[in-house]
N, C-alpha and C positions, 0 to 999 in steps of 0.2 A: 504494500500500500504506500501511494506516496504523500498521504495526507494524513493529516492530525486525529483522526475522528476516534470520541470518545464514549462509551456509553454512557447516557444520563442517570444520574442513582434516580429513585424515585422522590417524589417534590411535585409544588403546585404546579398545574399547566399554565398560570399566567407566565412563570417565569421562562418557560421555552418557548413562549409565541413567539411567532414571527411574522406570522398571516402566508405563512406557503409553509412548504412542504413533500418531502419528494419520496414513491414505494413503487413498489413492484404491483402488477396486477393480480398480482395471489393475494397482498394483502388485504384488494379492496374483497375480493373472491372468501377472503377469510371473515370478514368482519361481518355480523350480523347488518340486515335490513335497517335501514335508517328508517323510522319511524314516520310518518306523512306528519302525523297529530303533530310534530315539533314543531311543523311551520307556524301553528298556531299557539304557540304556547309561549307567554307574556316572557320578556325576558330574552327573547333570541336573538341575537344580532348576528353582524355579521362572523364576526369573530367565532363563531357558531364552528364553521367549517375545518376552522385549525382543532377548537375542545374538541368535539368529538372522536376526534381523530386518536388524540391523546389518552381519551377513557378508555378504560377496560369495559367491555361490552360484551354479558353473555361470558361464552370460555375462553375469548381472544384478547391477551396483552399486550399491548405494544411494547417495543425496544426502541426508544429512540437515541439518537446521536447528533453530538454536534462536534463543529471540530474546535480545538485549542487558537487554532492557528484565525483570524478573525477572515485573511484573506484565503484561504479554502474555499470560503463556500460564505456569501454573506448577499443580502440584498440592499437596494437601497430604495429607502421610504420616500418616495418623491411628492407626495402632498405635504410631507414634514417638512418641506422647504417655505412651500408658500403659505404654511402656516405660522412659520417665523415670520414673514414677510406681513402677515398681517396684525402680527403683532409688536413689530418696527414703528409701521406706521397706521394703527389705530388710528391715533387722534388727528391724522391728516387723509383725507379723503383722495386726492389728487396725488400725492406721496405712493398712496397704493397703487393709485393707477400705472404711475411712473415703473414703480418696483416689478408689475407686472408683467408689465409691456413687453420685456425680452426674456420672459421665463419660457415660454412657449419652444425658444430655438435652442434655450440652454437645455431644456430637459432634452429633446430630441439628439443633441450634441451628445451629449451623455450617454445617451441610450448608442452610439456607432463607437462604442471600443471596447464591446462586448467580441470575446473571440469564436471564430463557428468553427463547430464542429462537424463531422464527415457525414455525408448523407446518409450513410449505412446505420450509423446510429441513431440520428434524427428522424428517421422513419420509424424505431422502435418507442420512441416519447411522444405524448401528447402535455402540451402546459395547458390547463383549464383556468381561466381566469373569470370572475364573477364582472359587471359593466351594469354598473345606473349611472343614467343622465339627462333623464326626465325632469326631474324634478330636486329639492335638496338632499334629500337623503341625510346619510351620516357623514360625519364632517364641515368641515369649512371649506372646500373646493370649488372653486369658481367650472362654471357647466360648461364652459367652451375649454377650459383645461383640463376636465376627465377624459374630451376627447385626445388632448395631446398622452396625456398620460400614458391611457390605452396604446396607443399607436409607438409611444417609446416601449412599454412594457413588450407590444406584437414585436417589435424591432428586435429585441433582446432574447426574449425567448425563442425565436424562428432561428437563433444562432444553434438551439441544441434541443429542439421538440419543434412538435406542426401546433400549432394554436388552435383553444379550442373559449369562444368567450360564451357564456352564459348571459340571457338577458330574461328582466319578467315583465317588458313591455313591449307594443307594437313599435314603438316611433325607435326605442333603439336598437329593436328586432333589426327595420328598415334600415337606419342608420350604419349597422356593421355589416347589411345580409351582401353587399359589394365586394366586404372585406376579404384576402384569400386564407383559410381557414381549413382547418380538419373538419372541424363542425363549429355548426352555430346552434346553440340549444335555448330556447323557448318555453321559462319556467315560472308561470304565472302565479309566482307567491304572495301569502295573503297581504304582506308588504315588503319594501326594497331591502329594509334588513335582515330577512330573511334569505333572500339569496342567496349568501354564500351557502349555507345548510341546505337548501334549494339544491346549489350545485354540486353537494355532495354527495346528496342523496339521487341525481340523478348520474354521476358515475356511475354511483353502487349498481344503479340499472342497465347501464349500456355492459360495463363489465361483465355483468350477470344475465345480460340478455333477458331480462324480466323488462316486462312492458309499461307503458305509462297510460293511463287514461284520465279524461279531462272530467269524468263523472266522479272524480276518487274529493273530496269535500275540501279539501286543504289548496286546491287547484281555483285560482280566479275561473270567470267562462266568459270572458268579456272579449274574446275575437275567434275567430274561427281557424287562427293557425294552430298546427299539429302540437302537441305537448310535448316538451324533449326532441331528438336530433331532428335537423331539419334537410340533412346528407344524408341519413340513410343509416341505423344503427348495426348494419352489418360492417360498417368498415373500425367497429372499435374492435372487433375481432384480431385485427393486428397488431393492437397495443399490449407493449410488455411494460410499460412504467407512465407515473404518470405524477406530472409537477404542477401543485397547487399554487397560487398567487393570486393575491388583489390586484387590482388593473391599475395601481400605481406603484409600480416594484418592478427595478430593477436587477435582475440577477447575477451574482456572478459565479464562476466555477474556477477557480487554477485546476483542474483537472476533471472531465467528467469521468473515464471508464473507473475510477479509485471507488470514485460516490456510486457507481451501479455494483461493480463488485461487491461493495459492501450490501446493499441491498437485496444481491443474488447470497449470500452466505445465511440467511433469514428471510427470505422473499415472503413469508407470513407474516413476520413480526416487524420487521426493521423497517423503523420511519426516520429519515434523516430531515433536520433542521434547520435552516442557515441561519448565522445572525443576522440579526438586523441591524444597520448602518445608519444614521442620521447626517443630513444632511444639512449644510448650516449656511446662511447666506453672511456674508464676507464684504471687507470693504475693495475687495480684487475684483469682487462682481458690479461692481457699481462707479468706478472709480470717476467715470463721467456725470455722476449724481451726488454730489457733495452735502446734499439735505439728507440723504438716505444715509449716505456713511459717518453720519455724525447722528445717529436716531442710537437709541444707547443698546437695543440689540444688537446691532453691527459693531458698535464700539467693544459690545464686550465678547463677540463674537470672536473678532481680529486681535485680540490680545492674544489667542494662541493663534501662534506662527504656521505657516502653510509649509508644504512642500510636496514635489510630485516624486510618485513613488520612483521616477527614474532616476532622481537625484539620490533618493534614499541609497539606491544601488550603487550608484557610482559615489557616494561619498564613504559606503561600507568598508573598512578597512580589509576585508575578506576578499573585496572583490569578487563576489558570488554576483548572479545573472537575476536574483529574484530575493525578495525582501517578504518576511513574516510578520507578523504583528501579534505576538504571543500572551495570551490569558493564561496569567501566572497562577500560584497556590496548588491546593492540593486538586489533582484529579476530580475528585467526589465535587468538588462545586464547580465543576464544566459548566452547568447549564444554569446555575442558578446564578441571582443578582447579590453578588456579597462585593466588596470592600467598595458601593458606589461613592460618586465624587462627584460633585457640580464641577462646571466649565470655569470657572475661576480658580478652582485647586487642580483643576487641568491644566491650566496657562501656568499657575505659580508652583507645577511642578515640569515646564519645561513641555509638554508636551503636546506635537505638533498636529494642525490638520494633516490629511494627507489628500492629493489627488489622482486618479487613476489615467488622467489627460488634461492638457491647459484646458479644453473645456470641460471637462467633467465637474464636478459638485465638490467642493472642500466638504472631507468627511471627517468624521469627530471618530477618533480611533478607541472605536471601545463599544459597547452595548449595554444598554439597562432599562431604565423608568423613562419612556417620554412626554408623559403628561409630566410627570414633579422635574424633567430634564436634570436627572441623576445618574451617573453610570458607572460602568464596572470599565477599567482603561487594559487598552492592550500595548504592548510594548514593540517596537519595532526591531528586528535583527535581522541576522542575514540568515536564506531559507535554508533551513538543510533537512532534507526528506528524511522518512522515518525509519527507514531502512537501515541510514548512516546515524541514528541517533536521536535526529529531528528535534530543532532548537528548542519545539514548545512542548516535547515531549519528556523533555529533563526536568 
């Protein structure tokens, strides 16, 4: 294996979310029937899709993993941007406007230095991603930016799976049915935050070749298109694996075949997790807007120092081709949130954004709480596989 990846002890499933998730189709094959009643049952959001996944259901346990290493396997939260952004500039209306205006080309930037992988594999993935953009939904996301979102996540993902997006209304049935996709699934839940649950419960049927009908009570009836695939549910018969994600997430992989290996060694049990990455708007993004980089988000943002991870390489005294970011302490708290730190004991401990490209998103190196914006910090070193030892593996 040339990656980090660690078994999780057991612990809350808040602390392994990530809102994706990546298994083998045995384990959707393994898991008990998802319930229809959940659509309706007070309390479901979308977040729905990752818990579940995570419980023990019936006589099937999950094994999940994540890796030590942060750059293995981690995503990046790209409404988490423009939620800083509107927390920049709240008290100025026009300020927002301003801050917004070039997010649309930054995210899409971002989303091309994702690396593809070989058609042979990509034939065997499907990435399934949930899409509202009707109406508000969950979140602060401006509706002409879910469309960009989507379209960097389709970008990113088509690097190493066929896309497959879930929708529970006509207009953005319409909206994506252009798009080129594995499928486009059509899942008329009792509301938008429902959906992801929606979408998981409708793998479970394509995998299982078990049917959908629009008489079943948890299902809206308010148009006449078909329930579930809208291709044709004989071509999920191909799929051997199958990567979960919200339609604003960027993915990354240093390696896919490590992360399927691991998946084939437990193809029932094994649910791997990537972290999740936070993305921080900078006064390097704005340098042309002096009102913005003086708003005390960005001020306290830019107190910790940037750098791109090429640099990281070439300043490494090793001289190695590729740079780690290691989640230190004992093994057993791989997955959970322990020694977090606000972004101010980040900066006054020296530690630096990092970027994957000049235009890619300064990313906060570490993962944890992003509502209270606390986290757990990863340390950057030079990579060495796990074979030879593996930096984060000492």
């Amino acid at each position: 294996n040339t990656l980090s990846f660690v078994r999780c002890q057991r612990g809350i499933r808040q602390e392994k979310y990530a809102a994706a998730w990546f298994v083998s189709r045995k384990y959707i094959e393994a898991i008990p029937e998802i319930e229809g009643v959940r659509l309706r049952k007070l309390g479901t959001m979308m977040e729905a899709a990752s818990f579940v996944m995570l419980e023990g259901r019936g006589e099937h346990r999950p094994v999940s993993y994540k890796s030590l290493d942060l750059l293995d396997f981690f995503v990046v939260h790209l409404s988490w941007y423009e939620r800083r952004l509107v927390v920049a500039t709240k008290r100025n209306k026009e300020l927002g406007i301003v801050a917004r205006s070039g997010l649309a080309a930054r995210v899409l930037n971002a989303a091309k230095s994702v690396k593809k992988r070989p058609n042979f594999i990509r034939r065997k993935i499907v990435a399934v991603m949930p899409y509202y953009a009707r109406g508000r939904g969950q979140g602060p996301s401006s509706l002409p930016m879910r469309t960009v979102y989507l379209n960097a996540t389709l970008t990113t993902v088509r690097q190493f799976a066929r896309p497959v997006v879930c929708v529970e209304n006509e207009f953005d049935f319409s909206a994506v049915s252009s798009f080129q996709l594995f499928d486009l699934l059509y899942l008329p839940s009792p509301s938008p935050d429902k959906l992801g649950l929606a979408s998981l419960l409708a793998i479970h049927r394509l995998i299982n070749g078990l049917p959908f009908s629009r008489h079943e009570s948890w299902w809206r009836n308010e148009s006449a298109l078909p329930i579930g695939s809208s291709k044709g549910a004989f071509r999920w018969h191909s799929v051997d694996y199958i990567f979960y994600t919200e339609a604003d997430q960027l993915p990354t992989l240093r390696a896919l075949a490590p992360i399927l290996r691991l998946i084939d060694s437990d193809p029932q049990h094994a649910i791997i997790l990537p972290r999740r990455a936070l993305p921080l708007p900078v006064s390097n993004d704005y340098q042309n807007e002096p009102f913005l980089t003086e708003t005390e988000e960005l001020q306290t943002n830019t107190k910790l120092d940037e750098i791109l991870i090429s640099d990281l390489i070439h300043n490494n005294a090793t001289k190695k081709k590729k740079v780690a970011c290691c989640f230190s302490g004992n093994k057993a708290d791989a997955c959970k949130q322990v020694g977090l730190i606000d972004r101010h004991e980040f900066a006054s401990r020296g530690l630096r954004l990092f970027r994957q490209s000049p235009d890619a998103f300064a990313l906060l190196p570490g993962e944890g709480n992003f509502l209270k914006m606390i986290f757990r910090p990863c340390i950057y070193g030079a990579y060495i596989p796990p074979r030879l030892g593996g930096l984060c593996l000492k």
